[in-house]
C-alpha positions in Angstrom: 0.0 0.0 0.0 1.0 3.3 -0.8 2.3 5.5 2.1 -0.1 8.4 2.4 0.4 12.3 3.7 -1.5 15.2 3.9 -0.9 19.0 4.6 -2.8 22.1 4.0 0.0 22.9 1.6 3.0 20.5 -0.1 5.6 22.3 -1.3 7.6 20.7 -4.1 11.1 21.5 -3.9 13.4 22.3 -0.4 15.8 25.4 -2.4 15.8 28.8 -1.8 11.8 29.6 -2.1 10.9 25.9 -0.6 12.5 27.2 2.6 11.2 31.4 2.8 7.8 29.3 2.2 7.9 26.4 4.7 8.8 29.2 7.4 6.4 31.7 6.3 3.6 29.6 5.6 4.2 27.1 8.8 4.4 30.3 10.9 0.2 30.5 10.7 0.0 27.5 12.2 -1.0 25.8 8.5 0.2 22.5 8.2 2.8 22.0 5.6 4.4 19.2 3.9 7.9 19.9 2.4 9.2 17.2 -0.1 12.7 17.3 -1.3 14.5 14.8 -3.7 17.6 15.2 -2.3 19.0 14.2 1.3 19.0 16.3 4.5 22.8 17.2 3.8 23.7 15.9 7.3 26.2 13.4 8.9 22.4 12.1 10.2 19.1 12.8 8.9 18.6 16.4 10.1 22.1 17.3 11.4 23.6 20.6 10.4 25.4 20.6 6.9 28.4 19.1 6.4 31.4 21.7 7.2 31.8 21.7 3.3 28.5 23.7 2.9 29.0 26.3 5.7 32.9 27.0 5.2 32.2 30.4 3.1 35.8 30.3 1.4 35.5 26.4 0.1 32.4 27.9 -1.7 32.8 25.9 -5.1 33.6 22.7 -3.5 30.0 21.2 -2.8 29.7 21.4 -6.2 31.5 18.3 -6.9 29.5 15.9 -4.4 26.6 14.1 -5.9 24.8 15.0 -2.2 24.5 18.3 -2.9 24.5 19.3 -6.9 22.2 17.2 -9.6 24.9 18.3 -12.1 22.8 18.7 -15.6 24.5 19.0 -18.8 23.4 21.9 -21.1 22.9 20.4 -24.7 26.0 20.7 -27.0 26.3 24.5 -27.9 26.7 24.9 -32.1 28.2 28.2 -31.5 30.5 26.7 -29.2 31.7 24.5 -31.1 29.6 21.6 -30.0 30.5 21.9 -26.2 27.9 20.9 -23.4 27.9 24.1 -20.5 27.8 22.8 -17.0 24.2 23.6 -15.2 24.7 22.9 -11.2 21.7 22.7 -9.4 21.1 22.3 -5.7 20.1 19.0 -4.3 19.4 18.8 -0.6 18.2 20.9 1.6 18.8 24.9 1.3 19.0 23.9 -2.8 21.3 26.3 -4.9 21.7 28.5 -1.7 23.8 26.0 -0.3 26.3 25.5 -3.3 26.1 28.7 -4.9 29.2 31.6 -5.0 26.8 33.9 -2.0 27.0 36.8 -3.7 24.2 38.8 -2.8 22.6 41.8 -5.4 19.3 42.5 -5.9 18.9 43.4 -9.2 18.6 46.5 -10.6 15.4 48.3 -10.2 14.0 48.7 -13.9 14.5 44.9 -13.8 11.1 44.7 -11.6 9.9 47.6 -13.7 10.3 45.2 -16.9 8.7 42.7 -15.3 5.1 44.7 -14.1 4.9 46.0 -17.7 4.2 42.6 -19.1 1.1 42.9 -17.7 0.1 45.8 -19.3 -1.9 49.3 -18.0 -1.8 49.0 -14.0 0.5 46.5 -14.1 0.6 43.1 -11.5 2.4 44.4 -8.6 6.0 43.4 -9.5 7.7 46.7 -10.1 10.3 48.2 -8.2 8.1 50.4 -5.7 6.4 46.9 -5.1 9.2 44.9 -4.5 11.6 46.9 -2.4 9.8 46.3 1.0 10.2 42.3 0.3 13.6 42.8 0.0 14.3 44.6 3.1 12.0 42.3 4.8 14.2 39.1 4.1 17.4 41.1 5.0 19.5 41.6 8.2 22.7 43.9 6.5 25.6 44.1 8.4 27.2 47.5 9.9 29.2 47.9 6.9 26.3 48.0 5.0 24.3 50.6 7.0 27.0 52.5 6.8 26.2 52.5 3.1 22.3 53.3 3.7 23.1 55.8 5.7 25.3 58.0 2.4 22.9 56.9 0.1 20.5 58.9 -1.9 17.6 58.3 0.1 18.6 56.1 3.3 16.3 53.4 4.3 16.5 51.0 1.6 18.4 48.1 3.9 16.9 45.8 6.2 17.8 45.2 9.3 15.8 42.6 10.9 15.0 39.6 8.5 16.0 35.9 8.5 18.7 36.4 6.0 22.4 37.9 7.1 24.1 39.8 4.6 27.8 41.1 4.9 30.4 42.8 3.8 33.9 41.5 3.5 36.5 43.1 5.8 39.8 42.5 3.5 41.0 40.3 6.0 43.7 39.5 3.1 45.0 42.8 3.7 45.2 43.6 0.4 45.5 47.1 -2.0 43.8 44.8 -4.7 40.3 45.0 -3.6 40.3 49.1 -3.2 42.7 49.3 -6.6 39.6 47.9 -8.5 36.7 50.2 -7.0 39.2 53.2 -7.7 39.9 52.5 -10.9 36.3 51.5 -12.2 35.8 55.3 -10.6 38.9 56.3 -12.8 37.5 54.7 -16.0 34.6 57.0 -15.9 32.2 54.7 -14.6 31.7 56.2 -10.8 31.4 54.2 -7.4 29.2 53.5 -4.8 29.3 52.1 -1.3 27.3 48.9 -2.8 25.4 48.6 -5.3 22.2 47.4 -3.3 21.3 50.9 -2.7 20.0 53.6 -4.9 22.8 53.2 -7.5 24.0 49.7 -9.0 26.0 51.6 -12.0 29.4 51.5 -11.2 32.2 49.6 -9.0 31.9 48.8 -5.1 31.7 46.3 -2.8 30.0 43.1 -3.2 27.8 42.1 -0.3 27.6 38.5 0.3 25.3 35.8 2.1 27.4 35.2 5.3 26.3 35.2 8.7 27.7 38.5 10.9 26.1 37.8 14.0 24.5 34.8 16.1 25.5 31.5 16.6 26.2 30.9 13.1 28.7 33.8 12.5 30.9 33.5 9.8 29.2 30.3 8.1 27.4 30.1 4.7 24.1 32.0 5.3 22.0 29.1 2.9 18.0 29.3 3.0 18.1 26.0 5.1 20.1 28.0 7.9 18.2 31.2 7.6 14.6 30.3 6.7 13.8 26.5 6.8 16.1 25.8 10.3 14.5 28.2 12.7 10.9 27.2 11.4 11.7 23.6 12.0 12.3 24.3 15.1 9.6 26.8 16.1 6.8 25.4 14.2 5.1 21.7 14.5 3.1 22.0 11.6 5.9 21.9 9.2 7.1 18.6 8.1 10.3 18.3 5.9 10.6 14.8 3.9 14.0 14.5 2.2 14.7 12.0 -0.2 11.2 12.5 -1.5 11.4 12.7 -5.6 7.8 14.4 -6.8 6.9 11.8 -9.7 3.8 14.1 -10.8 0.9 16.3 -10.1 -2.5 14.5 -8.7 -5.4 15.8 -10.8 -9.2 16.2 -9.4 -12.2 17.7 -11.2 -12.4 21.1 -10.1 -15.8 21.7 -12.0 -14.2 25.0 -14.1 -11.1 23.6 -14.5 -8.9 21.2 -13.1 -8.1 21.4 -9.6 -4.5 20.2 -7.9 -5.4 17.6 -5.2 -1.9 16.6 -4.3 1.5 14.6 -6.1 2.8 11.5 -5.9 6.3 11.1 -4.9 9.0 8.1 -4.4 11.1 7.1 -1.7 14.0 4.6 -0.8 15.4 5.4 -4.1 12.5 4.8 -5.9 11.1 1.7 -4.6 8.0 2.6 -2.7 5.5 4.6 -3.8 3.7 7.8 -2.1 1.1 10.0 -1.9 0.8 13.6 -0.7 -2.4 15.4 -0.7 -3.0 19.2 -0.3 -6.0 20.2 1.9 -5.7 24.0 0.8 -2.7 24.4 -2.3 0.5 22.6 -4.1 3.1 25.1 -5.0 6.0 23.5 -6.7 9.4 25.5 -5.7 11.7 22.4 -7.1 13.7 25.2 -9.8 14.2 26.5 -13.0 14.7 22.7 -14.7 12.5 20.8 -12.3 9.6 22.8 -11.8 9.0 22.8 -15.6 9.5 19.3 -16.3 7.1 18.2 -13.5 4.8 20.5 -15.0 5.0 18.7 -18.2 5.3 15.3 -16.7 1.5 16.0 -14.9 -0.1 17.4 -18.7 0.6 20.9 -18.3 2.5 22.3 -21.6 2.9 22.0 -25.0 0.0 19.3 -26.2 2.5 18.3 -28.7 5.2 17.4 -26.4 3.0 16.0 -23.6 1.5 13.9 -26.8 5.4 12.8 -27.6 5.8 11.9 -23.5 2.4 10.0 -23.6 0.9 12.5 -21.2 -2.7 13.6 -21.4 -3.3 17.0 -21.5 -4.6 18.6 -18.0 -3.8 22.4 -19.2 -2.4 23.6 -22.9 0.1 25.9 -22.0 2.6 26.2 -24.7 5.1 28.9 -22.1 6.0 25.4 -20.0 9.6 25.0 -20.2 10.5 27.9 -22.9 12.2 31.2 -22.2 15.1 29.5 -20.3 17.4 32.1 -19.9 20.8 32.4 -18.6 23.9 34.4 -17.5 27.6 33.3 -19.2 30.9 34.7 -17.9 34.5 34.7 -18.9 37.3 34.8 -16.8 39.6 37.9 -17.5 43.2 37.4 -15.4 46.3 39.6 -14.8 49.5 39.2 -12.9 50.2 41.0 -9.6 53.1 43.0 -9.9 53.5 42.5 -5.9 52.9 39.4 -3.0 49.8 40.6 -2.5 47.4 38.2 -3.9 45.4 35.1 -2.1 48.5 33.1 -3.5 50.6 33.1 -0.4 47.4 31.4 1.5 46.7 28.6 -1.2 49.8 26.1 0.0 48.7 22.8 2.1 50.0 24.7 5.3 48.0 28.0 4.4 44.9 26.2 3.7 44.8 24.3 7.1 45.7 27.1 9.0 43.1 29.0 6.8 40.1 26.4 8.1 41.6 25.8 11.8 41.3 29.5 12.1 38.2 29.4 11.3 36.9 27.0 13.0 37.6 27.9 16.3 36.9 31.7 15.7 34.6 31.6 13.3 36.3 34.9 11.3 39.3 35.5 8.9 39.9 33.9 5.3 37.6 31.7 6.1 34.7 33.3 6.4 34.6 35.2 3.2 33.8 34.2 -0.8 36.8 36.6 -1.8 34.1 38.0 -3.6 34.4 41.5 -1.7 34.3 44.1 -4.8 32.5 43.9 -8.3 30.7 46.2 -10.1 28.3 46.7 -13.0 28.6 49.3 -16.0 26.9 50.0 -19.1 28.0 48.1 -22.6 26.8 51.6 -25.1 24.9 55.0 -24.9 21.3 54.1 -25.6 20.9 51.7 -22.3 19.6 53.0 -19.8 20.8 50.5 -16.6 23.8 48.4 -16.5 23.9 45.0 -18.6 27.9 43.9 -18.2 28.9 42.8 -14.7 32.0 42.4 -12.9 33.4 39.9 -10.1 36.8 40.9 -8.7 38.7 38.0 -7.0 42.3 38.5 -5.7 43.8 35.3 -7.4 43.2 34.2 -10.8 42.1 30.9 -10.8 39.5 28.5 -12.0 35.9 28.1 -10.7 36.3 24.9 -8.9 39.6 26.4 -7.5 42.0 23.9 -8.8 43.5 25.3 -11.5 45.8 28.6 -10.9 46.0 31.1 -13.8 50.2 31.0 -14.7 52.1 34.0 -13.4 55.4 34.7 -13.9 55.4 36.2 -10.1 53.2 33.9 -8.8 50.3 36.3 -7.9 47.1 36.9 -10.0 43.8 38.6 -9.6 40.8 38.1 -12.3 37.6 39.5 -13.0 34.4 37.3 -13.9 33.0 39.4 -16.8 29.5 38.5 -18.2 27.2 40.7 -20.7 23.8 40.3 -18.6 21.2 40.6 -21.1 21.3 38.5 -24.0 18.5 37.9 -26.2 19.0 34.3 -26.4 16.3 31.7 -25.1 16.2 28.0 -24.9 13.8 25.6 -23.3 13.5 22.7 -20.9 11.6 19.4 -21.5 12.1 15.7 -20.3 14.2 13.2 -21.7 11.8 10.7 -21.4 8.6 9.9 -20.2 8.2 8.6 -16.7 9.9 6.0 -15.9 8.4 3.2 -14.0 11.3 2.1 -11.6 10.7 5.8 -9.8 13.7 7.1 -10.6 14.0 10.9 -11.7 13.6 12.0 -15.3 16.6 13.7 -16.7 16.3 17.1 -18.4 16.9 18.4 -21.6 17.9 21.6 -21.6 18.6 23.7 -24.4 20.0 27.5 -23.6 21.0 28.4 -27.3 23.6 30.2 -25.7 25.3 33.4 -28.1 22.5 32.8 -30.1 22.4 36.2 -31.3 24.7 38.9 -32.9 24.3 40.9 -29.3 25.1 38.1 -27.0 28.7 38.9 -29.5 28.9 42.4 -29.1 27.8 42.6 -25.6 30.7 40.1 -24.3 33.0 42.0 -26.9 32.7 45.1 -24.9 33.1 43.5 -21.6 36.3 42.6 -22.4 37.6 45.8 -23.8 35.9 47.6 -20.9 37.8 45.3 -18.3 40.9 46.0 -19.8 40.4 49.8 -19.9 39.6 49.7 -15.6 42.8 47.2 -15.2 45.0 49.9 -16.9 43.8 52.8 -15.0 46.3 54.0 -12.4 44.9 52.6 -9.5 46.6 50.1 -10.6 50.1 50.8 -11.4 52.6 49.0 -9.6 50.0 46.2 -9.4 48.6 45.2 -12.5 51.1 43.1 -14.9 50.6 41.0 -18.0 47.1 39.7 -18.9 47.0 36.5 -18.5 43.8 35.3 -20.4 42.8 35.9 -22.9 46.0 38.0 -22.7 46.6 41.2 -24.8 47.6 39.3 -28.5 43.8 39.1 -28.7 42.7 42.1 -30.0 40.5 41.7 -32.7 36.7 40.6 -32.9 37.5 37.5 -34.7 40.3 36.9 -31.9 38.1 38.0 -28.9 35.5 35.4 -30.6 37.6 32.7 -30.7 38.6 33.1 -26.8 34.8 33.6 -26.1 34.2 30.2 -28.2 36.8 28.1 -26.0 36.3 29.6 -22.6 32.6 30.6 -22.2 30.9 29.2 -19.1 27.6 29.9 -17.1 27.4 31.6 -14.2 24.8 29.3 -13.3 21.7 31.9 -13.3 19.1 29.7 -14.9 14.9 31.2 -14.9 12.3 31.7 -17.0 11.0 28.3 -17.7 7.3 29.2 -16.2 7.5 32.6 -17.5 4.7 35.3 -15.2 2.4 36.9 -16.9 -1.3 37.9 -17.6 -3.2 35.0 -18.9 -3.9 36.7 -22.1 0.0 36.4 -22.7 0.1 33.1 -24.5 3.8 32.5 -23.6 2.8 33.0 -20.0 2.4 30.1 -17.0 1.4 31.6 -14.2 -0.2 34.7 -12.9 1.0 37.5 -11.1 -0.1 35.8 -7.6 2.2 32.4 -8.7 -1.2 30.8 -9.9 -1.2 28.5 -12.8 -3.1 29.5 -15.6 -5.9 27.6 -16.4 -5.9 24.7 -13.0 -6.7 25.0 -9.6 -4.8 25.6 -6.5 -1.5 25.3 -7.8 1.1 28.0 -8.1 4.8 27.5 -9.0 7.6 30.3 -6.6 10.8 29.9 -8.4 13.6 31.5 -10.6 11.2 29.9 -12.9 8.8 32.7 -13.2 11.0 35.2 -13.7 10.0 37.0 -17.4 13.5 38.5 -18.0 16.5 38.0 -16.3 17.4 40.2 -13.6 21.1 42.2 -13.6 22.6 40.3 -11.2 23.0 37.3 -9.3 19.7 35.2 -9.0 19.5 34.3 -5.3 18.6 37.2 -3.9 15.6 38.0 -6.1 14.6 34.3 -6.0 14.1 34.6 -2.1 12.0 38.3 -2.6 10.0 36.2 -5.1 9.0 34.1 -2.4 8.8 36.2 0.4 6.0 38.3 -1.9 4.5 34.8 -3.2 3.7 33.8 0.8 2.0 37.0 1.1 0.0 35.8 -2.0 -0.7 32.4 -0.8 -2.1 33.6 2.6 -4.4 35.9 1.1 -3.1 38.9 3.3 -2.5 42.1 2.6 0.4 42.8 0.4 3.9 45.3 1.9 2.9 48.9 0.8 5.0 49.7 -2.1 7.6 52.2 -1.6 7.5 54.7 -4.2 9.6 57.6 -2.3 12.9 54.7 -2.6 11.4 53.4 -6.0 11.7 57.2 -7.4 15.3 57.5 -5.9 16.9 54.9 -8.6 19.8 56.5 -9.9 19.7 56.6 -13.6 22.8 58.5 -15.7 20.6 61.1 -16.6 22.7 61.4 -20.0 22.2 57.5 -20.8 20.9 58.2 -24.2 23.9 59.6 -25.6 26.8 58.6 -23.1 28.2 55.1 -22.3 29.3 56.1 -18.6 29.4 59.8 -16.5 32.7 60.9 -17.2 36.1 59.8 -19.8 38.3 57.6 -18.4 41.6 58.9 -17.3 43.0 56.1 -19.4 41.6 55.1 -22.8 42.4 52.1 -24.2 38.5 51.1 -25.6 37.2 53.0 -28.5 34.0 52.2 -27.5 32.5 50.5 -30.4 29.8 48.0 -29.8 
């Protein structure tokens, strides 16, 4: 006999928005049900994360562990020469927010304004004023930070008393390298800011990360399991958390107008027993931009001719499921350091276990940082009117998965992760295969048709001349040596091109795949509330929902999304928008004819697109 559960809600999916909802929902004393395919992440079932998870400098490593990543493979890329991209996705509990790089940035504030004007005159709620006070909600900002608010255009845009913990990093390296790069993005005419979650993302400054300041947990990884899903575990009986629960499909009843969600059915012990999960009130699949799609059209909601081709009836003809995947790509721009003052000296077997024991019994130092302390975000041509190229500064030039050192005649590097943020390209997500009857998950196809376009060219073009022109500034004299990659011989399209072509990864920002919008949008999945369009009690609170990428890193907007969705799902009144902060964006008020504020005080970039 199947094993049988109920819940006023089942939530599909333990990541980022799994855990904002199984706290915020739970806290109303509703019953909920939270099912997650992958394990607790634990030495035991529901023990903290390993130390691998919360050490904030080993940040790529989880990565590589079955236990926590599902490791997809993009389809082979034409444009890239037939190479298959990486996709990483959390598995376990906390999801993506327990594997990704923590870098925290909300976006940039026309992003939400894009979004609300898909659904036409009045909008659906999602624009900048209306998203601002979810934002500060989730958020507990460090000193640093307020320090920030406090110089800012209009002060007040910070929170200081949510469930997440964001921070600044301290420079415990002690190095010029980090302060070299805001000053010479300043230099190259591009300005800077305190950080670019305030009124002003344009520009170089420091990048705030998800690291615990304060409490019990200071100086560890601050994932959605340890800010939201944790505490709520502990404070609230009515939420249940199943690991090693893989969702199968959605359970169908007649609803009378339309059909109406009535539960899922899910597999444990690796597949061998079956389950059932019924929803007394809703089902909100939060299971990500690949997963939520698929299990969408696993359960007949999609394209009729691809649920035809998976031998899935059709429940909902909704042609949006799984298109408008969407995705970030970066290359990694190095240099040599002129002077010992890189993360080098710290990278030896000695350094790195004085590194950890360091932090482990004080909880600060090298440790307790990403390395991710500056970045900044600038604008590819006149004619844009927000930034669309972004920049990570690290203080060693190395590979993602930190094994592989960029080669340096001195021995010391820094690079810069440069992406162009808004490429036109779009791809799609659909299933391998149809069910399979041994329980065991369905793989994905996913399809990003990355560089698709003659922009996605230009755009990472520029980013690299543009990063050049900031390394040469003076800020950085007496630093800055030879580039490394894709080093200075490259100088023409054709040449940039051919670097792009070999060296092109993703930054691991999949969304889109259940795009929101109004229901007369025909590409559109779910409403402005989460609801999807034409069933019953059934939303989807993801990255998946997103209609355009945001300028940033996703994991930040991904929890707002679901701190606004729980509002939604409880039927209660909605945060006031805040149109005094919303008014305060800072726009170059030139941006029509000028590709930054000022010239650079070193030109090396003739600023062609």
């Amino acid at each position: 006999m199947a094993l049988r559960r109920s819940a006023d809600y089942v939530i599909v999916g333990a990541g980022s928005a799994g855990c904002v909802l199984a706290n915020r929902l739970s806290r109303t004393g509703a019953s909920v049900l939270l099912l997650e395919s992958g394990g607790a992440g634990g030495e035991t079932s529901f023990d903290r994360p390993s130390l691998l998870s919360r050490l904030p400098t080993a940040l790529a490593l989880p990565m590589h562990f079955e236990g926590y990543n599902w490791g997809y493979l993009a389809e082979p890329e034409p444009v890239l020469r037939g190479r298959r991209v990486t996709c990483p996705r959390g598995k376990g509990l906390g999801g993506s927010s327990a594997i990704n790089g923590m870098v925290y940035v909300r976006g940039h504030d026309r992003d939400y304004d894009t979004w609300n004007a898909g659904f036409g005159d009045g909008g659906g709620g999602w624009g900048a004023a209306d998203v601002l006070p979810y934002f500060r909600r989730m958020e507990t900002v460090c000193e640093n930070a307020l320090m920030g608010d406090d110089s800012d255009i209009l002060p007040g845009r910070r929170g200081t008393d949510g469930p997440l913990q964001v921070k600044h990093g301290t420079n415990m390296l002690g190095t010029p390298l980090y302060d070299a790069f805001v000053r010479a993005g300043d230099e190259a005419g591009y300005g800077a800011t305190y950080d670019y979650n305030g009124c002003r993302q344009e520009g170089t400054s420091k990048m705030p990360m998800t690291v615990f300041h304060s409490g019990s947990y200071k100086g560890e990884r601050a994932s959605c399991r340890a800010a939201y899903l944790e505490p709520a575990m502990e404070a609230h009986p009515s939420l249940s958390v199943q690991p090693n629960a893989h969702v199968r499909r959605i359970l169908w009843e007649d609803g009378g107008d339309a059909p109406t969600a009535k539960g899922v059915e899910f597999s444990v012990g690796g597949g061998s027993q079956k389950a059932v999960a019924t929803a007394n009130k809703e089902v909100v699949l939060c299971a990500g931009s690949i997963a939520s799609p698929m299990l969408l059209q696993l359960s007949g909601v999609g394209p009729p001719k691809l649920l035809s081709e998976l031998g899935v009836g059709v429940v909902a003809p909704l042609e949006g499921v799984g298109q408008n995947l969407q995705d970030h790509m970066e290359v990694y721009q190095s240099y040599e350091v002129l002077k010992p003052v890189s993360l080098a000296s710290h990278l030896s077997l000695a350094g790195k276990g004085s590194l950890g024991a360091h932090w482990l019994v004080t909880k600060e130092g090298l440790g307790a940082t990403n390395h991710f302390e500056v970045g900044g975000f600038v604008r590819s041509r006149p004619g844009v009117e927000a930034p669309d190229i972004q920049l990570h500064f690290l203080p060693i030039g190395m590979s993602y998965d930190g094994v592989t050192l960029a080669p340096s005649s001195t021995g010391h590097s820094m690079q810069a992760h440069v992406g162009y943020n808004k490429s036109p390209s779009r791809g799609y997500v659909r299933p391998a295969s149809p069910l399979p009857s041994d329980g065991s998950p369905v793989k994905p196809i996913a399809r990003f048709n990355y560089m698709s376009t003659d922009e996605d060219w230009r755009g990472f073009r520029a980013a690299i001349r543009i990063t050049r022109e900031i390394m040469a500034q003076p800020a950085f004299d007496g630093l800055c040596g030879d580039e490394i990659q894709p080093g200075y011989a490259a100088q023409t399209d054709a040449e940039i091109d051919e670097f792009l072509i070999e060296h092109l990864e993703s930054a691991y920002h999949p969304c889109g795949t259940c795009k929101m919008g109004p229901a007369s949008d025909p590409t559109a999945v779910v409403g402005a509330d989460g609801a999807v369009h034409g069933v019953r009690k059934l939303r989807v609170v993801d990255a998946s929902l997103f209609p355009v990428i945001p300028n940033g890193n996703l994991n930040s907007p991904t929890i707002m999304t679901a701190e606004k969705m729980a509002d939604h799902i409880l039927g209660q009144g909605m945060l006031p928008p805040d149109t005094a902060q919303a008014a305060m964006t800072w726009v170059d008020p030139e941006w029509r004819s000028r590709q930054r504020e000022r010239a650079p005080k070193v030109k090396t970039w003739d600023g062609v697109f």
